[in-house]
Each structure stands twice: as structure tokens, then as C-alpha cells.
C-alpha positions as CSV (number, residue, x, y, z in Angstrom):
1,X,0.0,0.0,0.0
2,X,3.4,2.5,0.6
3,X,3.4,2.4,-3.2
4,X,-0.4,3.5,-3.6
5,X,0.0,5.9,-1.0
6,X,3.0,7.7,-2.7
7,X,1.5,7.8,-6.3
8,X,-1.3,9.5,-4.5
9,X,0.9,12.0,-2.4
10,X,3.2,12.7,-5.9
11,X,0.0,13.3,-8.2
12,X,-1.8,15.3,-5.4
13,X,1.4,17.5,-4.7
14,X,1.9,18.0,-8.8
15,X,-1.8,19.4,-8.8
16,X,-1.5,21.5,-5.9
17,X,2.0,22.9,-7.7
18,X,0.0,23.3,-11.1
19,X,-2.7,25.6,-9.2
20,X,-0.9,27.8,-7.2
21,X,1.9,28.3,-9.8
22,X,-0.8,28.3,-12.4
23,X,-2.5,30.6,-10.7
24,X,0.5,33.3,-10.0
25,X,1.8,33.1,-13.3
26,X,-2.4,33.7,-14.7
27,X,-2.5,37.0,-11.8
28,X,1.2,38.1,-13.1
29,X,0.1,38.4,-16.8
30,X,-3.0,39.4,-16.4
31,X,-5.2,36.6,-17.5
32,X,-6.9,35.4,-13.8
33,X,-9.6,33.8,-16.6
34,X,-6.4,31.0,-17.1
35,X,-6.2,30.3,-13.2
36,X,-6.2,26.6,-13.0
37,X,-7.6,26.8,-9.7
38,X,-10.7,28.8,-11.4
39,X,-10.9,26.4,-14.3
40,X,-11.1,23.3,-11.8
41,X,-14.0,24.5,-9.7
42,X,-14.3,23.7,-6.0
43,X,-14.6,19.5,-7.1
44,X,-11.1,20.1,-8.7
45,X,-9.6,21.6,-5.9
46,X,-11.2,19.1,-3.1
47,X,-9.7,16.4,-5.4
48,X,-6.4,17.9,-5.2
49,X,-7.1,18.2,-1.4
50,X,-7.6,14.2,-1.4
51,X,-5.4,13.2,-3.4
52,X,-2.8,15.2,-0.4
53,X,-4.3,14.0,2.2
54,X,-5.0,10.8,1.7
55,X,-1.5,10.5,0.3
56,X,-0.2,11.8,3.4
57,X,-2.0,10.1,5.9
58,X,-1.6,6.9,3.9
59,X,2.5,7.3,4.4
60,X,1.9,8.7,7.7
61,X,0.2,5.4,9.4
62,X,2.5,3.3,7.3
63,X,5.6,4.8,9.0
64,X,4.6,5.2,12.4
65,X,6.5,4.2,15.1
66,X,2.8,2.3,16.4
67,X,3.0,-0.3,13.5
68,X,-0.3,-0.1,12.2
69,X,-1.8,-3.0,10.4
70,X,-2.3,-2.2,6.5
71,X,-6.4,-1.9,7.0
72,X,-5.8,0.7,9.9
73,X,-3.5,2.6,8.0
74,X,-6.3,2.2,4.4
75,X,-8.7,3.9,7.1
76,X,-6.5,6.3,8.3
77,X,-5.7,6.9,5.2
78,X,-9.2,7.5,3.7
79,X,-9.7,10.2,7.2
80,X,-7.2,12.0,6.5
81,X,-8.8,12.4,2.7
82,X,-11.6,13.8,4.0
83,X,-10.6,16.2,6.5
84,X,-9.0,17.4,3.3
85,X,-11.6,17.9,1.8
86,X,-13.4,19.6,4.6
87,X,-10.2,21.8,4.9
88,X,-10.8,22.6,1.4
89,X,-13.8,23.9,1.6
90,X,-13.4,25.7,4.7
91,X,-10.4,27.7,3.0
92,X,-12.6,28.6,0.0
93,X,-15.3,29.5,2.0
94,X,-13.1,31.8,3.9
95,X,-11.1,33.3,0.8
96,X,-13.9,33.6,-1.6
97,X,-11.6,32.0,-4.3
């Protein structure tokens, strides 16, 4: 599961580059219409959020000094997805953006 975990954690940490980079170099030339954050809508950026978090709680439970068994860690994983989520939409509630 360390492997699913990390493909997770790389893809979701490659999308969370793309949108804030993406949407930087989109404020800096004066195109915010090309902000991939825009473009992916809230379900695009709570994916992102999942992909994160269930990436890193995945690794997180894997590694721990506790020894989880690989269905504790699945389930801690799949939390920690989630929350991301909910922190996701907390932030863009809060921002506006």
C-alpha cells in the first residue's frame, strides 16, 4: 500500500504545484480567466485536497513508530482524505476564491 500511497501524495502534490503556480503566473500576466484553480472549480480543488491527504495520511500510518496493520493505515488513510476535503472547503469558503 506504501506504493499507492506515494503515487497518491506525488499526483496530489503535482496538482497543488499546477494551481498555485498556475494561478500566479495567470494573476502576473494578467489573465486570472487562465487560473487553473478557477478552471477546476471547487470539485477540482477538493480532489487535489484528497489526493494530499490521503497521500499523506496513507505514508503517515505506514511509518509510524505504532506499527499499524495495512487496513488501519487504508482507514486512516481514507480520514485523512476527507478532512482534506473539509479543509478545502473551509479555505474557499473563507477566501472567496
Amino acid at each position: 500500500m506504501v506504493k499507492v500511497y506515494a503515487i497518491s501524495l506525488v499526483i496530489g502534490i503535482i496538482g497543488l504545484v499546477v494551481v498555485i503556480m498556475g494561478g500566479a503566473f495567470a494573476e502576473n500576466v494578467g489573465h486570472p480567466e487562465r487560473d487553473p484553480g478557477e478552471m477546476m472549480g471547487v470539485r477540482g480543488k477538493a480532489a487535489v485536497g484528497a489526493l494530499v491527504g490521503f497521500g499523506m495520511g496513507g505514508m503517515s500510518a505506514e511509518f509510524s513508530p505504532l506499527d499499524f496493520a495495512w487496513p488501519v493505515s487504508l482507514i486512516l488513510a481514507v480520514i485523512a482524505a476527507v478532512l482534506s476535503v473539509v479543509w478545502v472547503h473551509y479555505a474557499i469558503a473563507q477566501t472567496g476564491r
